[in-house]
C-alpha positions as CSV (number, residue, x, y, z in Angstrom):
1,X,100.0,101.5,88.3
2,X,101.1,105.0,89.2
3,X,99.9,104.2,93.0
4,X,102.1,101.6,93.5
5,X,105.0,103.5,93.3
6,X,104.5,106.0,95.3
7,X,103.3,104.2,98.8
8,X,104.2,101.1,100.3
9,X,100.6,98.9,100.8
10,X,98.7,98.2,97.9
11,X,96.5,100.6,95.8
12,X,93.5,98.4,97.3
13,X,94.5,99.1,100.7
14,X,95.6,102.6,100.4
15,X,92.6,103.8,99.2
16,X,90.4,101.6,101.7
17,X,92.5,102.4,104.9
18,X,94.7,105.3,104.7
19,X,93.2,107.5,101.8
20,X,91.3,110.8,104.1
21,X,92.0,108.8,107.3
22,X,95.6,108.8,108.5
23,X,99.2,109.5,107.7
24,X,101.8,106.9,105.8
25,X,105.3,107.1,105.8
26,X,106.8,104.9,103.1
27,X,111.1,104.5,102.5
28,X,112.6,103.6,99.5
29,X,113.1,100.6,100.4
30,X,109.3,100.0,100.7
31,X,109.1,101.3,97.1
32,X,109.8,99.4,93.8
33,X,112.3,101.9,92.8
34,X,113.1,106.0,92.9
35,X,111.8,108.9,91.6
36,X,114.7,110.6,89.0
37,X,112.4,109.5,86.5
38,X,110.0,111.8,87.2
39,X,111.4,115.1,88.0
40,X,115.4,115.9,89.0
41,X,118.1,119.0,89.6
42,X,118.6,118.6,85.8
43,X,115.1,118.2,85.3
44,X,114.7,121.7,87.1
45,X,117.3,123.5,85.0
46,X,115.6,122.2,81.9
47,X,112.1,123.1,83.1
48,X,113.2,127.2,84.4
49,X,115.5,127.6,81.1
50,X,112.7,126.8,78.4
51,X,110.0,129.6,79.1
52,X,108.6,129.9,82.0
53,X,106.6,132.6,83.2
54,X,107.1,134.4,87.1
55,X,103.4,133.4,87.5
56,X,104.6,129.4,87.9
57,X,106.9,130.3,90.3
58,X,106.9,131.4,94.3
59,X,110.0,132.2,96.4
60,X,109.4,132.0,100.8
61,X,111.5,131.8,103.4
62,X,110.0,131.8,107.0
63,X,106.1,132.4,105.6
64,X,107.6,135.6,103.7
65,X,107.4,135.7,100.0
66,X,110.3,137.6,97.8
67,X,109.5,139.2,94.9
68,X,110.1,136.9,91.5
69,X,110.3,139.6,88.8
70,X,113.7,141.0,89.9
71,X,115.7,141.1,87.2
72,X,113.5,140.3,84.8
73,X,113.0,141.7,81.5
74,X,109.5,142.3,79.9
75,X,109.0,140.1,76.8
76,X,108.3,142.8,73.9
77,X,104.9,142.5,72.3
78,X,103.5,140.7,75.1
79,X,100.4,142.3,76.7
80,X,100.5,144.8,78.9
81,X,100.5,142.9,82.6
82,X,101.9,139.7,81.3
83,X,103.9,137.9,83.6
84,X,107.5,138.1,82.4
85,X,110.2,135.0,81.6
86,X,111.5,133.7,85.0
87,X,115.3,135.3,85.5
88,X,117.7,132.3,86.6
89,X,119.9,134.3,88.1
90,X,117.1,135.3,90.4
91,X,116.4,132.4,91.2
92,X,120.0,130.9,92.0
93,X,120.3,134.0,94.2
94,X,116.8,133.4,96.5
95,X,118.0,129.8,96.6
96,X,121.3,131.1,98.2
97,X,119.9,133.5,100.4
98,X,117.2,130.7,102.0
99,X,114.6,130.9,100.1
100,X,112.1,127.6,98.8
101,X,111.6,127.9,95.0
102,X,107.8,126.4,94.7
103,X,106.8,125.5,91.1
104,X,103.1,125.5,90.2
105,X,101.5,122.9,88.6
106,X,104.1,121.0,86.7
107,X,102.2,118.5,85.7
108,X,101.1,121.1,82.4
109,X,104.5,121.6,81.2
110,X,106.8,118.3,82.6
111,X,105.7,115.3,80.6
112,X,106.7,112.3,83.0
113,X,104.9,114.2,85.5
114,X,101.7,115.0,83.1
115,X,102.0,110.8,82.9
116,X,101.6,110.7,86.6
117,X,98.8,113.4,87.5
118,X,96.7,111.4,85.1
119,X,97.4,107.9,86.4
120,X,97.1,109.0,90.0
121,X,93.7,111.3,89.2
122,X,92.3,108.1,87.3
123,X,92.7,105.5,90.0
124,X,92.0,107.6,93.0
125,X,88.9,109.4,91.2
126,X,90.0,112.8,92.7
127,X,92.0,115.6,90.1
128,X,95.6,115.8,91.3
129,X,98.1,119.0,90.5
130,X,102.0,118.3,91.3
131,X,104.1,121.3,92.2
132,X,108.0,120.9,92.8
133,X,109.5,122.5,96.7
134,X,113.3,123.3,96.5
135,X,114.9,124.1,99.7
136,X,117.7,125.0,100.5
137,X,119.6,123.8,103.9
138,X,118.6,124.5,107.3
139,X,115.8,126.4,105.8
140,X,112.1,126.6,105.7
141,X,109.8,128.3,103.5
142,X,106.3,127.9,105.5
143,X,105.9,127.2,109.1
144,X,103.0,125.0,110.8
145,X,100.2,125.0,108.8
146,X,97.6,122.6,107.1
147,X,96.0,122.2,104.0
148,X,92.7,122.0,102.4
149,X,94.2,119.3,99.8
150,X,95.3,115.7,100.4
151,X,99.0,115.7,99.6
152,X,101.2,112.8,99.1
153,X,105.2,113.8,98.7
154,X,107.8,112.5,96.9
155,X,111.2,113.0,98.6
156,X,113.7,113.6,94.8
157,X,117.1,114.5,96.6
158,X,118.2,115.3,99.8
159,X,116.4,115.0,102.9
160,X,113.5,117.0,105.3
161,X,112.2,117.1,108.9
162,X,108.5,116.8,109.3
163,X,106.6,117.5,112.5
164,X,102.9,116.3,111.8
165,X,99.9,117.2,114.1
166,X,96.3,116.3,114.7
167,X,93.6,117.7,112.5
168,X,92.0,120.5,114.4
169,X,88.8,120.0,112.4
170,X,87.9,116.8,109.9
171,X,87.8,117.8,106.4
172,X,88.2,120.8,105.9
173,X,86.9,122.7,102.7
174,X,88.3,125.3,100.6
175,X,86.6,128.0,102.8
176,X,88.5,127.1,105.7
177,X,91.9,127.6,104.2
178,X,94.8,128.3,106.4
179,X,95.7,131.1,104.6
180,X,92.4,132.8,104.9
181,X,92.2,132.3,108.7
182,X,93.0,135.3,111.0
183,X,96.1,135.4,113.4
184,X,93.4,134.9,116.8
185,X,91.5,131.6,114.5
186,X,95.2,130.1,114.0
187,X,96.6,130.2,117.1
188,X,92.6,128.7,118.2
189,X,93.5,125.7,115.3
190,X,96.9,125.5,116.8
191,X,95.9,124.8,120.5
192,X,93.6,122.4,119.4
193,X,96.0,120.2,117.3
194,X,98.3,117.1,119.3
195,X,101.3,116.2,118.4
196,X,101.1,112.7,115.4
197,X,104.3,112.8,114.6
198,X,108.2,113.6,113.6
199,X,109.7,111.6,110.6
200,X,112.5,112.4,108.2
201,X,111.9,111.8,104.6
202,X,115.6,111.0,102.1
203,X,115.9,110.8,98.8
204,X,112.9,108.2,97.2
205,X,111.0,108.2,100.6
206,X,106.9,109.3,100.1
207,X,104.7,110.8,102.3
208,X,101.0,111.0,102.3
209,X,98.5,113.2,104.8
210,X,95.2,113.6,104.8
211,X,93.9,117.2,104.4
212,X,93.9,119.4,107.5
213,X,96.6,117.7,109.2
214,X,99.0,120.3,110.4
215,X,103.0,120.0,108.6
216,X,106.1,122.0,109.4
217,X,108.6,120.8,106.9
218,X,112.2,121.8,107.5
219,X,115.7,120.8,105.5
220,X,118.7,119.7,107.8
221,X,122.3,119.6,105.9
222,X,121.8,119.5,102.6
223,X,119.2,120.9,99.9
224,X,115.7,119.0,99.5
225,X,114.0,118.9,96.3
226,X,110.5,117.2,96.3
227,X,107.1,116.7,94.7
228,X,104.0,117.9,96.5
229,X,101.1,115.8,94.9
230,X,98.1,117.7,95.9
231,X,94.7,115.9,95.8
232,X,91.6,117.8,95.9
233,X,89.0,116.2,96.8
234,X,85.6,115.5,95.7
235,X,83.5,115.9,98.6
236,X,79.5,115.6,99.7
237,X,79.6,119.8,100.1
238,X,80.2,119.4,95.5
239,X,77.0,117.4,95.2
240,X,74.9,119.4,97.7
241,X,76.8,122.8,95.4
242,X,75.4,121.0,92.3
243,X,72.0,119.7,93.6
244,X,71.2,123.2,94.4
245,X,72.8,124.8,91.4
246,X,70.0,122.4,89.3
247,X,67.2,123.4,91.9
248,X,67.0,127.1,91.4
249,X,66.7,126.6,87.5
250,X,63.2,124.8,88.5
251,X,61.9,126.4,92.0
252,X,60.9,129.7,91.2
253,X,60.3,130.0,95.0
254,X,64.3,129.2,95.4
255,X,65.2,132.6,92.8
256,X,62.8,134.7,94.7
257,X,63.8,137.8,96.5
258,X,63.8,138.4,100.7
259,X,64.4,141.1,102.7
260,X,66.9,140.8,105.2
261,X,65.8,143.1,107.5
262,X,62.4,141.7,108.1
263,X,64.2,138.0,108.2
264,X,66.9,140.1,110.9
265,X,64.1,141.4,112.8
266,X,61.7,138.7,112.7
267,X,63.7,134.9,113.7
268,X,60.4,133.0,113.2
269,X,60.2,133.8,109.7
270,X,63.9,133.3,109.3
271,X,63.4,130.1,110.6
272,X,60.3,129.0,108.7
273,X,61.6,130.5,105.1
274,X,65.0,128.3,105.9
275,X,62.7,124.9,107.0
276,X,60.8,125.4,103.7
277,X,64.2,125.9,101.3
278,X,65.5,122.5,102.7
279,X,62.2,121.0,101.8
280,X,62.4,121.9,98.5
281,X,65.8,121.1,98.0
282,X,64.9,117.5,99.3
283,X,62.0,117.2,96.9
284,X,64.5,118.4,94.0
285,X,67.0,115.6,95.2
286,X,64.1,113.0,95.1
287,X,63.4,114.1,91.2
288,X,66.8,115.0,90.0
289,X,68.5,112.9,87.3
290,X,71.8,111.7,89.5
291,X,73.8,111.2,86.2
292,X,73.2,114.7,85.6
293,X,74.1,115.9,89.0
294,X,77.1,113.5,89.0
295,X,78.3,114.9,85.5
296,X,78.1,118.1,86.8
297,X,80.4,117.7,89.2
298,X,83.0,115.4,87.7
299,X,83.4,118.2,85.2
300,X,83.9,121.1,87.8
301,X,86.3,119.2,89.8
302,X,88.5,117.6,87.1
303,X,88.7,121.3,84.9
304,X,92.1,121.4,86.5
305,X,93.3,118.1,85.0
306,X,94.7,119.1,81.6
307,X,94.4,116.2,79.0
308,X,97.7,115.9,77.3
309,X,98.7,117.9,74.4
310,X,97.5,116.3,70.5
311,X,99.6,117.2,67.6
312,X,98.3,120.5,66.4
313,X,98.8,119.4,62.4
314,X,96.4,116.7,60.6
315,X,97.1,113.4,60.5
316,X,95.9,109.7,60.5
317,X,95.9,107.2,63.2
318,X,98.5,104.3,63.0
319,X,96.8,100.8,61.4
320,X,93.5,102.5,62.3
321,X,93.8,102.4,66.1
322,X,93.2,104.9,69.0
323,X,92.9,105.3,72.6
324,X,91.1,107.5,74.6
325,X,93.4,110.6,75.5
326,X,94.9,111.2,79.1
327,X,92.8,112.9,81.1
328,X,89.5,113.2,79.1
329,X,86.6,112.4,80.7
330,X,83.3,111.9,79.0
331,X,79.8,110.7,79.1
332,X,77.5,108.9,76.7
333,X,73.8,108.9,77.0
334,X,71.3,107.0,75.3
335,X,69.1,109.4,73.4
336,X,65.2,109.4,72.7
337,X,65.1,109.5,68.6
338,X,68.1,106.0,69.2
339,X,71.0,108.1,68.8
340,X,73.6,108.0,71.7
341,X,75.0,111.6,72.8
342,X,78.2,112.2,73.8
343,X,79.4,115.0,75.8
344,X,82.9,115.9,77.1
345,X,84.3,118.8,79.2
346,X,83.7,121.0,76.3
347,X,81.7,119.7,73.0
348,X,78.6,117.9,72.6
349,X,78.2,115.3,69.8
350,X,75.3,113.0,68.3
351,X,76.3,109.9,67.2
352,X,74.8,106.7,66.1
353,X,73.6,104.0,68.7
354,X,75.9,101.5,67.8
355,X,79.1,103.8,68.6
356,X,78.2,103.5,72.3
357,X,80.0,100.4,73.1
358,X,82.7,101.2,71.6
359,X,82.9,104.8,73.1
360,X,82.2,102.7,76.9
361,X,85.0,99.9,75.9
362,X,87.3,103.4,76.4
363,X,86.9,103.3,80.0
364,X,88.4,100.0,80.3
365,X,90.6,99.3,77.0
366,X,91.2,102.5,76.9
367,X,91.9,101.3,73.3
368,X,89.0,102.3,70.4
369,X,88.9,99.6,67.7
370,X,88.9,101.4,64.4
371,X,87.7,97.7,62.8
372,X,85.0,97.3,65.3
373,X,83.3,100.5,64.2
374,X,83.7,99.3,60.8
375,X,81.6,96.1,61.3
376,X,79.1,98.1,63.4
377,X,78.8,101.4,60.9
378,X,80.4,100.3,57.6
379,X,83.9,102.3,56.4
380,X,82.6,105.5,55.5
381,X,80.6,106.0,58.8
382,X,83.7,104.8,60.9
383,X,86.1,107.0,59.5
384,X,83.9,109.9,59.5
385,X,83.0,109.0,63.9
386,X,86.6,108.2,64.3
387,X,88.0,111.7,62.7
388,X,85.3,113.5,64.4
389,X,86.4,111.8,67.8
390,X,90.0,113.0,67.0
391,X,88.9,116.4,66.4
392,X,86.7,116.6,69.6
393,X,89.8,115.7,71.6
394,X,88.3,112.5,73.2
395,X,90.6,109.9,71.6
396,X,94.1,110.4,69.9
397,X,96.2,108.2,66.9
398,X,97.5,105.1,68.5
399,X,101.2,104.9,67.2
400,X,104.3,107.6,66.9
401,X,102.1,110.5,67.1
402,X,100.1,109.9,69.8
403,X,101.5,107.2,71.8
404,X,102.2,107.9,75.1
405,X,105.6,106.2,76.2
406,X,106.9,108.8,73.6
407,X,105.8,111.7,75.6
408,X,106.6,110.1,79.1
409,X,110.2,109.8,77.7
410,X,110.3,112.8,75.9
């Protein structure tokens, strides 16, 4: 399990004790082993000399940000606007000068680290994006500050300083990002933070925090390179975002128009016209279908977990087996006329009743029998549900082409 690895207490008890409630420092010698196999200084050579675009990239040093197209070249034919190729030498020269090289989201182009975002999003049932923080000594890119993420680090190389403080508020939601807060409301979320604590993580220590709790990371002697796993969460505010969202296509009460003048000048009314949208909101939550709510939501927070790449050219699975692909999610409903319907992030399909256990044995195989659907469908009707699940993007060839050890070594 991906967990495991990365914290020092059980997946069990991580996610029952510490997950959204306090910090954990883990060492590497709490851990089963390091992290090189993930990401590493040669991993980061490979991953800025094969393509990528200024947009994945940020340079800061002391909450300033420094341009990253100097030096580049625009790409002909690209369109106009296009972020260019990301210049190396650039790079090598912001590092020099002080500056933290943050990489976005490198779980879409870094295979082990694809692996990882997948495992970790599918046993802590919240999406996950990894970005890469390379620092050079006695440096820091962002000062005090907190996020609107849960974020578990993984220490590659070198070592950091970390000065952790008290949430100044409990859960905070994307609307209350730091970054978005005026000078007077940080210094107010400053002065109402304590002090929680000052650790130093080295090379294949981790690091998890709950979000809102204030970090200052710093480097000492030598240059840090680490993984921030960011963790957004799926929170009560998503369901109440969704229940309403399904509300408003039934209430034509909830669509109409008010004036806000007469609601500005008149408090009462204000009052009364707010009592009776809550009311109806209740009586939609009392009707509504919670699968469908539920769905809704799952689908909206995970958009950001990419499944992993299929191979683009037609082929066969290997010995007529499959597994469901990283990072799709799915649902399968039983349908009035027998037929079971089955709907992913994008594509709807009708299939026939007896596909549904199979399609629910995903979840905890995640292997797809190809013979099974044989004895339940006959050959025809299997190969024809199995291709069409291939070419949906739900499952993918179990074998060469699609197994994943390949990629994860790859």
């Amino acid at each position: 399990m991906a967990l495991e690895r990365c914290v020092s207490t059980s997946p069990d008890d991580f996610r029952d004790r510490i997950f959204g409630r306090r910090h954990l420092h883990s060492t590497a010698a709490e851990l089963p082993g390091g992290f090189a196999d993930l990401f590493s200084p040669e991993a980061l050579d490979d991953v800025l000399a094969t393509g990528l675009r200024t947009s994945s990239i940020r340079l800061l040093r002391d909450n300033v940000e420094a341009p990253v197209t100097k030096g580049t070249v625009t790409e002909e034919g690209d369109s106009p606007g296009s972020a260019p190729f990301v210049s190396t030498d650039t790079v090598r020269a912001a590092l020099a000068s002080g500056h933290t090289l943050i990489i976005r989201s490198l779980q879409r182009i870094h295979p082990p680290l694809r692996r990882l975002a997948h495992e970790l999003s599918a046993e802590l049932g919240h999406p996950v994006r990894i970005n890469a923080f390379i620092t050079p000594p006695h440096s820091q890119g962002v000062d005090l500050h907190y996020d609107v993420e849960d974020v578990l680090v993984l220490q590659i190389a070198g070592s950091k300083s970390w000065e952790l403080r008290t949430q100044p508020f409990t859960d905070p939601l994307p609307r209350h990002a730091w970054f978005h807060s005026t000078d007077r409301r940080r210094d107010e979320l400053r002065s109402g933070s304590e002090p929680l604590a000052e650790l130093v993580l080295n090379e294949g220590d981790s690091l998890y925090f709950p979000r809102g709790t204030f970090h200052s990371p710093r480097t000492r002697e030598d240059l840090s390179m680490h993984l921030t796993i960011a963790i957004p969460p799926v929170t009560r505010h998503d369901l109440l975002t969704e229940l309403v969202a399904q509300a408003v296509g039934d209430d034509d009460w909830l669509r109409g128009t008010v004036s806000l003048d007469d609601l500005e000048n008149d408090g009462e009314l204000a009052r009364g016209l707010l009592l009776e949208a809550a009311e109806r909101l209740a009586a939609s939550a009392k009707s509504a279908d919670t699968a469908d709510v539920l769905w809704a939501v799952r689908k909206a927070a995970f958009r950001s977990v990419v499944p992993e790449p299929v191979p683009v050219l037609p082929g066969t699975g290997a010995g007529g087996l499959y597994r469901l692909r990283d990072g799709a999610v799915f649902r399968v409903t039983e349908e009035d006329d027998g037929s079971a319907l089955l709907t992913t992030r994008s594509h709807t399909a009708r299939l026939p009743a007896a596909v549904a256990p199979a399609l629910e044995s995903l979840r905890r195989g995640p292997a797809l029998d190809f013979g099974a659907l044989v004895d339940a469908l006959g050959v025809n009707d299997a190969t024809e549900v199995s291709q069409a699940l291939v070419g949906i993007g739900l499952v993918s060839p179990a074998g060469p082409a699609g197994d994943r050890d390949e990629e994860t070594a790859a």
